[in-house]
N, C-alpha and C positions, 0 to 999 in steps of 0.2 A: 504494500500500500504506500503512494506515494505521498508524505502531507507534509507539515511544519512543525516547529517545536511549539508554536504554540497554539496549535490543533490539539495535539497530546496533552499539554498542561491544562489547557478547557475541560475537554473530554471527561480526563479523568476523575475531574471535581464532580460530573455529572452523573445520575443513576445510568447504568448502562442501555436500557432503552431510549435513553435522552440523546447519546452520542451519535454527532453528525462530525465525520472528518470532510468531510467537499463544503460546507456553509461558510457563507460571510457571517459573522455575529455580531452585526452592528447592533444598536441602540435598538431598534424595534424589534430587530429576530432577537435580541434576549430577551425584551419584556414579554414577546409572545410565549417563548422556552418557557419564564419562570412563570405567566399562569395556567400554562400547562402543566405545569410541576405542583402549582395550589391548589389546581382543581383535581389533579388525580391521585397526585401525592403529596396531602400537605401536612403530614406529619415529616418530611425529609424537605421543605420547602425551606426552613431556617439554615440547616444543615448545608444545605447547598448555594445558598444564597450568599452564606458566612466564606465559603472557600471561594468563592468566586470575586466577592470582595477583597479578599487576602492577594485574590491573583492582580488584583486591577491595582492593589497598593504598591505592591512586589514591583509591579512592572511600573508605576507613575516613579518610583523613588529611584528603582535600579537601574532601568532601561532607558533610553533617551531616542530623540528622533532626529533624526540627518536632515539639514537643510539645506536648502541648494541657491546660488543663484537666481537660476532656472525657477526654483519654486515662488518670484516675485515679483516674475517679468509677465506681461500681460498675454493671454492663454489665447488671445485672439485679434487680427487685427482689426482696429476699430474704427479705420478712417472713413469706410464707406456708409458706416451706421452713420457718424455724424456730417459728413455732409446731405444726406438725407434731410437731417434734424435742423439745418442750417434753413434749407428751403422751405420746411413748415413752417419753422419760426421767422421767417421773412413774409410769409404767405398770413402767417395771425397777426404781426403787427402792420401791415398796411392794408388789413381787411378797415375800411373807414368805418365801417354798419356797425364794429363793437366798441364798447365801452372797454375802457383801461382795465375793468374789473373781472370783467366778461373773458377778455384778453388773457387776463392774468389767472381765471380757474381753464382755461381751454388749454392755457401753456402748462398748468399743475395738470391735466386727467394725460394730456401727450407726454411726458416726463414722468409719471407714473408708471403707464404700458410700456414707456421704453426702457423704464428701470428694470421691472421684473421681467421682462425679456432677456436683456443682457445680463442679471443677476444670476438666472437661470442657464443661459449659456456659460457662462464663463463656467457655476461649478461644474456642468456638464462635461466641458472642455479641460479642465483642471484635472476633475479625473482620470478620463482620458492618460491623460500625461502623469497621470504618479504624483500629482502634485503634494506633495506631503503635507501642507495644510489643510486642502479638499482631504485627504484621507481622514485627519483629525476632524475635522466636520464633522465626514461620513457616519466616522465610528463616536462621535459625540462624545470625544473626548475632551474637546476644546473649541469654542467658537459656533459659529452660525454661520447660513449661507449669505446674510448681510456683510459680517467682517467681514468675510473674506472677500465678500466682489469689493467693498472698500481697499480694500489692501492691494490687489492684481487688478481688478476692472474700474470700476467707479463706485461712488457715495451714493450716486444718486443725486435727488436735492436733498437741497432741508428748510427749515421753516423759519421763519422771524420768530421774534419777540411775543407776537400778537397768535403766530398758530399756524398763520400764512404759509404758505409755498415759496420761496423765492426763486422767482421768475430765473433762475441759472441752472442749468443742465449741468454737472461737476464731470469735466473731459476727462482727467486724470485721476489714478488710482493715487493711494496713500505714497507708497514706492514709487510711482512717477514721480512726486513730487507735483502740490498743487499750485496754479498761477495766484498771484494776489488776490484779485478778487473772488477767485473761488476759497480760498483763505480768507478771507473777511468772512463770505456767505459760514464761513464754515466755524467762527468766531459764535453766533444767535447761539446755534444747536450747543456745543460746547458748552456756555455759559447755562443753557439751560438744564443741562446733564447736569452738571453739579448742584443747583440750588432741586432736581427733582432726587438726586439720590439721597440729599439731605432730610428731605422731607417723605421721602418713598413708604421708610416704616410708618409712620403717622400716621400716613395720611390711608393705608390701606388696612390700620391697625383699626383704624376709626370705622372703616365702612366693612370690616370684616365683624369688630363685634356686634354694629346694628344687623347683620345679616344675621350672625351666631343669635342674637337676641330674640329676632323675628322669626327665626324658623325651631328656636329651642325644641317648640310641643310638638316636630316632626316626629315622633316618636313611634317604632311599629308597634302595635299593640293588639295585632293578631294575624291569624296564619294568612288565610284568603279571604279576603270582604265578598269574593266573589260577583265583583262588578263585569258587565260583559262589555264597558266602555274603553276606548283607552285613545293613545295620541297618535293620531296619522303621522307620519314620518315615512321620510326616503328609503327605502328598500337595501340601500347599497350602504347608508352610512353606520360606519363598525362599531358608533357608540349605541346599536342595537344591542349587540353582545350581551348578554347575560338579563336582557330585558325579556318578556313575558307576554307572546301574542294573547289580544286580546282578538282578534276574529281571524277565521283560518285563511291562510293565504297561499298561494304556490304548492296545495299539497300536505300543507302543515299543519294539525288542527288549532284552535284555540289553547291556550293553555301551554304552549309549545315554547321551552325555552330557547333563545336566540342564540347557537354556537358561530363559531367563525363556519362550519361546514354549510350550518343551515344558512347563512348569510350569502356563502357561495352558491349555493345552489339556488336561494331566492333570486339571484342574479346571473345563472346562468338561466334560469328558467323566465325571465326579461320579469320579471316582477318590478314594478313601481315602487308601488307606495303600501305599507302598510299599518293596523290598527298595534299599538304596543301599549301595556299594566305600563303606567306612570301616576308617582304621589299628584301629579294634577287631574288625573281622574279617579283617585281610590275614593272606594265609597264607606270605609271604616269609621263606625261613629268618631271614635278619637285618633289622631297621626293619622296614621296610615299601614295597610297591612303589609305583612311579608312580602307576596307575589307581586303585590305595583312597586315598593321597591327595587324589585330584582336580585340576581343574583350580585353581591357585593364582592369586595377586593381579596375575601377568602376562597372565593369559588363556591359559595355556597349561600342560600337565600338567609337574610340576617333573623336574626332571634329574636322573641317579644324581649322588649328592654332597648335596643341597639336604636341608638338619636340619629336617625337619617338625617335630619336638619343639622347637628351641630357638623357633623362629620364632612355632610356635604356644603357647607355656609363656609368652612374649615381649609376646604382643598382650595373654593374659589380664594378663599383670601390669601391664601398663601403663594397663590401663582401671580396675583396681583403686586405685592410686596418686593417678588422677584424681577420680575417685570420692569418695576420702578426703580430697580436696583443696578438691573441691567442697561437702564438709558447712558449711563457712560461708556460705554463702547460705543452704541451708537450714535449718539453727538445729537438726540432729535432727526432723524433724517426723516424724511416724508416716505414712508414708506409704498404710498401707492395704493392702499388699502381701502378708502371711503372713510368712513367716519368709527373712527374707533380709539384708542386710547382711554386714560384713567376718568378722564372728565367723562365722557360719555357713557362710560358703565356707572359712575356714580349718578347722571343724571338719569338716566333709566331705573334705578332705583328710587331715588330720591321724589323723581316728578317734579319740578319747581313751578311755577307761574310764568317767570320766564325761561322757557326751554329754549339753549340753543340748538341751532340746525335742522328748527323743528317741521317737518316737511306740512301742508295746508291737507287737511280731508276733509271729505266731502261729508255733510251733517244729515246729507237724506240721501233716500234711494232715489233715483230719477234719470236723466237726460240731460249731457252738458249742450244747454240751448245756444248758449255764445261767452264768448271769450274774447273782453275789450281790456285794454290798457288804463291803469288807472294813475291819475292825475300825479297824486303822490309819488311813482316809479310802478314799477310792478306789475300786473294785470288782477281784474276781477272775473273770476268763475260762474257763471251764475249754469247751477245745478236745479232745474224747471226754472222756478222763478227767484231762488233763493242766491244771494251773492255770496263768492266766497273770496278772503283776499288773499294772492300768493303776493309773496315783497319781490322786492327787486333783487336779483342774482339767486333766482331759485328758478331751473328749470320746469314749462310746464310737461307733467305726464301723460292727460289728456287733452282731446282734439272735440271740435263739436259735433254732436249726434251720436259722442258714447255714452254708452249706460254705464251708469257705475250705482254704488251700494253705501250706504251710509257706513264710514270708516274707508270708503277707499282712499287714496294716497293722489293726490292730482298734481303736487308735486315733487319735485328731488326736497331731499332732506329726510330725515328719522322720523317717522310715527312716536309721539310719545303714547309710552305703552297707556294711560291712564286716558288717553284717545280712545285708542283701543278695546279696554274694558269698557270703556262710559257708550260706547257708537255700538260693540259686536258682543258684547257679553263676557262674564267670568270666565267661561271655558278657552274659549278664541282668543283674549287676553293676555291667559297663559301661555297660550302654542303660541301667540307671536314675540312673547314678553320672551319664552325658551328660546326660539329659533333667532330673533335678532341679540340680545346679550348672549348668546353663546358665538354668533357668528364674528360681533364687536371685539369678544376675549381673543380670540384666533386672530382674526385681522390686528391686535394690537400686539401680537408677538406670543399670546399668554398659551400654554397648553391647556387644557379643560376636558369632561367628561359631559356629555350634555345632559345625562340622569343628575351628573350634580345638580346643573341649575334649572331642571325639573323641581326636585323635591323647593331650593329656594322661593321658585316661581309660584308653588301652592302656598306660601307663606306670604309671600308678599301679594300675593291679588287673590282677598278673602273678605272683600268687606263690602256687605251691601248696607245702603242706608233706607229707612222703615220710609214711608211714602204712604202706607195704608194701613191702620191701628191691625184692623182686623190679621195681618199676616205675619205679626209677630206680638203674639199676646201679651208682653211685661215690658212693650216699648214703646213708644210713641213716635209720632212722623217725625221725623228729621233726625232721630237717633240712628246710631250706626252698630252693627251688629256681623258676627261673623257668619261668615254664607254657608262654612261648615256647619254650622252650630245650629242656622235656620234652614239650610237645605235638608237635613235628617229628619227635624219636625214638622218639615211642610206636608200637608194633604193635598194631595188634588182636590182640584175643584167637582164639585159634583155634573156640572153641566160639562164636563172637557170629552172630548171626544179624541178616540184613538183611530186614527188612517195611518194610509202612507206620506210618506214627506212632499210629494208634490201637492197631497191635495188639504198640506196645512201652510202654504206660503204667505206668508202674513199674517201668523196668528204664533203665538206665543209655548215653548214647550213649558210642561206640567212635570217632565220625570226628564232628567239626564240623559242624551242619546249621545253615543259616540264620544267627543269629547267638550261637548257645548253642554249646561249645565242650563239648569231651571229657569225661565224667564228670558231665556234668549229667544230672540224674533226671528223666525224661521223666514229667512230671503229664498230666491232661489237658486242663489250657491248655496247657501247652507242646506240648501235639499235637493242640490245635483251631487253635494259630497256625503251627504247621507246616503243617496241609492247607490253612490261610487264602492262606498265598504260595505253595500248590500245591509242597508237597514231598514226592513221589509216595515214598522210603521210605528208615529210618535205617537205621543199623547200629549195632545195641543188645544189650547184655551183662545176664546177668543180677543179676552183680555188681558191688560199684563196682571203680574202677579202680586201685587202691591210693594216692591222692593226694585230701588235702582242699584248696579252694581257700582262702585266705585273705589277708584287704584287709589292706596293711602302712601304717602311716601314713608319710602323706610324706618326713617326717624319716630313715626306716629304708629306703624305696626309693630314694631316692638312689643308695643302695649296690649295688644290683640288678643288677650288671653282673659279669660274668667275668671279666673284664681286672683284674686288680688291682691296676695304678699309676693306673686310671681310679677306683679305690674310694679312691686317694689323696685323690682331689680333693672328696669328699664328707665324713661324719660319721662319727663313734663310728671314729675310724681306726685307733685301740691296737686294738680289737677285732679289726677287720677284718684288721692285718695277719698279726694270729696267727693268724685263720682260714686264711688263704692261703697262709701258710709250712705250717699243718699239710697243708692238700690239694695243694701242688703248684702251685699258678695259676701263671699264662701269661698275658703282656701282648703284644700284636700294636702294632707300632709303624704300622701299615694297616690295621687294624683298624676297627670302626664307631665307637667311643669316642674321641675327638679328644685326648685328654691326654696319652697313650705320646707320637704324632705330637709333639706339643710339648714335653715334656718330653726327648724326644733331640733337635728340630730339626732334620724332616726336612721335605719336601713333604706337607702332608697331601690324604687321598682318592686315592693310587694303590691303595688296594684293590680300585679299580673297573675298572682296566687288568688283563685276559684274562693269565693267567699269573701276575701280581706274587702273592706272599705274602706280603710285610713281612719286619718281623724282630722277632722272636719276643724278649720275654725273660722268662726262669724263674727261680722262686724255689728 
């Protein structure tokens, strides 16, 4: 057998059915290796883990890596890209029709695409050639595919002071040496590196504990709720893994856990989209059950007791922190990504009043009748007869005589998520609130699981406000209340009527279908993607349900909880505790809320034990 010495030195740290001498083992084929190893064997998963770490020490301290010239001379020649780049950029600055501003986001999306083109070339080309940096890459031992096109290719741009793009393409790698003024441009980002890695822990330490805070009562607290709801998602994407079909798909029944095989095969067999158990649609009176959480980072579905919320609140903060840590190597560069960075995940959380980059949606379902330029800059939408206003430097998305749906998007910019909830409902909220903050994390550099900010997403968008005495009995209108807590005790209405989805378009669901939750307005998307995951029929009112949903910022769910020495442990608490002496609250010392528990110091998680109550204390 022909291999290396340190094929053998891998190998033999591994159980012998694990041993591959022909594999690369970079960064992903070992994380793959090792949950292979947790899932089939994780009694010998420490064991192996511990020697393979000893091998990675062995060889950072012992071993060293050759560098070459050659390793920092540019992997391709680049003169033809940028006289390209010359001619567009002569072509946008004497187009008269635009605005300086207009100009200057046209020359940031061309400078984008051309970045991660040649960033991507070069590692490609690097490899190729042995480049002994791209190898440290490769094998994620050192660096990113950013350094490195910095070093051999280009930086890319980078941004001003204000967040900007500055309008300069950077010709030269680090080892070229840059001319003056791409040295100046390159001065903003620099400066900004160091005041964000100063502030990097803080500031993620802050929006990780309101996260830990708000999702605390994620708690599993039983095996299967056995909900037959769950979250539409891409077919192909691998943060399926260990999630839990909720309707059969490709051959697979319901119930069916998600492996890398079945992933494969759901994609060789051209499967789409599928229904998956997610904490934003478990139907468990308290947390959330075993099976909507999934299978966890032991290989195996988690136990009554295991805090899906802190654990998952826990990983996003921690990749944020790193994140922030890691902006000095990169100097701020524009990465080319759309809208993403530390601001924008916190604003998506938070919600503010004023939201930047906040894209304009449309407030009803209807027909864009016309679309005129409004006095101030900008243009007005007007959706039937209703105006809508996009500002100035926001492109529009639609065109006159389309149909669109109240919450759609008319122009460029970010939906804030509390758009979102308030326009399409609690459940739609969620999947969009999961699917944009997970795409935001990625686009800003960050790694993520997108179950984590599942279970986050059921924490932060949980609160409807009472609108009708009659639909939440111990509250009154304008009180706000959590939709878990009211979705469990709501009855249907006696007059609702159960069809199929096309023939409730315009009337309101009575029971949770798919992943849209009580009270949402059946449009006719929402009842083309109901017949899409074959959900043969709802049960729909003609009225709403006496409860509007609405997205609370981070800061204010915190507090989210019924226990009121667990509302202790959060913010705005003079408030909260005069709220709680006027209604009476009740703190459970066994409880889902872990703070009672600690605050009398008892045993915490006997709530789980058949019979136990806790103990109880009143205001």
């Amino acid at each position: 057998m022909a291999t290396t010495i340190g094929q053998i030195i891998v190998n033999e740290a591994l159980p012998e059915k694990y041993r591959n001498y022909e594999r690369t083992l970079g960064d992903s084929e070992l994380n793959s290796l090792l949950e292979e190893i947790i899932r089939n064997d994780p009694d010998r998963y420490n064991e192996v883990a511990s020697k393979l770490m000893r091998i990675g020490n062995k060889a950072a301290f012992e071993e060293g890596t050759t560098l070459r010239l050659s390793d920092i001379a540019p992997p391709f020649d680049r003169s033809g890209m940028y006289k390209e780049l010359d001619k567009v950029e002569d072509r946008i600055y004497a187009d008269k029709t635009m605005t300086d501003e207009q100009k200057r986001n046209l020359l940031s999306d061309v400078y984008s695409k051309l970045y991660a083109q040649t960033k991507k070339d070069a590692y490609a080309s690097a490899l190729k050639a042995n480049n002994s940096f791209a190898l440290q890459v490769k094998s994620k031992a050192r660096g990113n595919e950013d350094q490195l096109s910095a070093m051999i290719n280009t930086p890319g741009v980078y941004q001003d002071a204000s967040g900007k793009t500055i309008p300069l393409f950077i010709r030269h790698s680090y080892a070229d040496g840059l001319s003056p003024s791409e040295f100046w441009a390159s001065l903003y980002g620099a400066r900004a590196s160091v005041i964000s890695t100063k502030f990097a822990t803080a500031r993620a330490g802050e929006l990780g504990k309101l996260f830990n805070s708000a999702s605390i009562e994620q708690v599993v607290t039983e095996d299967d709720c056995g909900t037959p709801n769950g979250l539409p998602v891409k077919a192909d994407d691998p943060d399926n893994v260990g999630a839990v079909l909720a309707s059969p798909a490709g051959g697979y029944d319901a119930g069916t856990v998600i492996t890398k095989s079945v992933l494969s095969d759901l994609k060789a067999k051209k499967v789409d989209d599928i229904s998956v158990r997610s904490p934003t649609t478990c139907n468990a009176k308290n947390g959330v059950c075993s099976h909507c959480a999934g299978i966890r980072e032991n290989g195996k579905f988690p136990e009554i007791g295991y805090n899906l919320g802190l654990n998952s609140a826990s990983a996003l903060a921690e990749r944020i922190a790193q994140g922030g840590l890691n902006m000095k190597h990169s100097g701020k560069k524009q990465q080319g990504v759309g809208y993403s960075g530390f601001d924008m995940l916190k604003r998506m959380a938070t919600v503010p009043e004023v939201y930047r980059d906040k894209a304009t949606v449309s407030e009803i379902d209807g027909r864009v009748e016309k679309i005129e330029k409004a006095p101030q800059g900008g243009e007005y939408v007007y959706v039937n007869d209703q105006r809508h206003y996009v500002p100035s430097g926001y492109d529009l998305l639609v065109k006159e005589g389309q149909e669109v749906e109240a919450g759609d998007q008319l122009s460029d910019g970010v939906i804030s998520p509390a758009d979102a909830v308030r326009l399409k409902g609690i459940g739609e909220g969620r999947r969009y609130f999961t699917e944009r903050f997970t795409k935001a994390y990625r686009d800003s550099g960050y790694k993520t699981n997108r179950r984590n900010v599942e279970a986050v997403a059921k924490a932060l968008i949980n609160n409807v406000v009472v609108e009708d005495q009659d639909s939440e009995g111990q509250m009154l209108p304008g009180d706000n209340v959590s939709y878990a807590r009211w979705a469990w005790g709501y009855k249907p209405r006696a007059n609702s009527v159960q069809a199929a989805p096309n023939k409730a378009i315009g009337k309101y669901l009575e029971q949770p279908a798919l992943h849209y939750t009580i009270g949402t307005r059946i449009t006719k998307r929402v009842a083309d993607e109901l017949n899409k995951f074959k959900v043969p029929s709802v049960l729909y009112n003609d009225q709403p349900v006496g409860v509007r949903p609405e997205m609370k910022s981070v800061v204010e769910t915190t507090g989210q909880t019924d226990d009121w020495m667990g509302r202790l442990a959060t913010t705005y608490i003079g408030k909260r505790l005069i709220e709680d002496v006027q209604r009476g609250a009740e703190s459970n010392s066994q409880g889902i809320n872990p703070y009672p528990a600690v605050a009398k110091g008892v045993t915490l998680g006997q709530w789980g034990t058949p019979g136990h109550k806790g103990e109880e204390f009143h205001y």
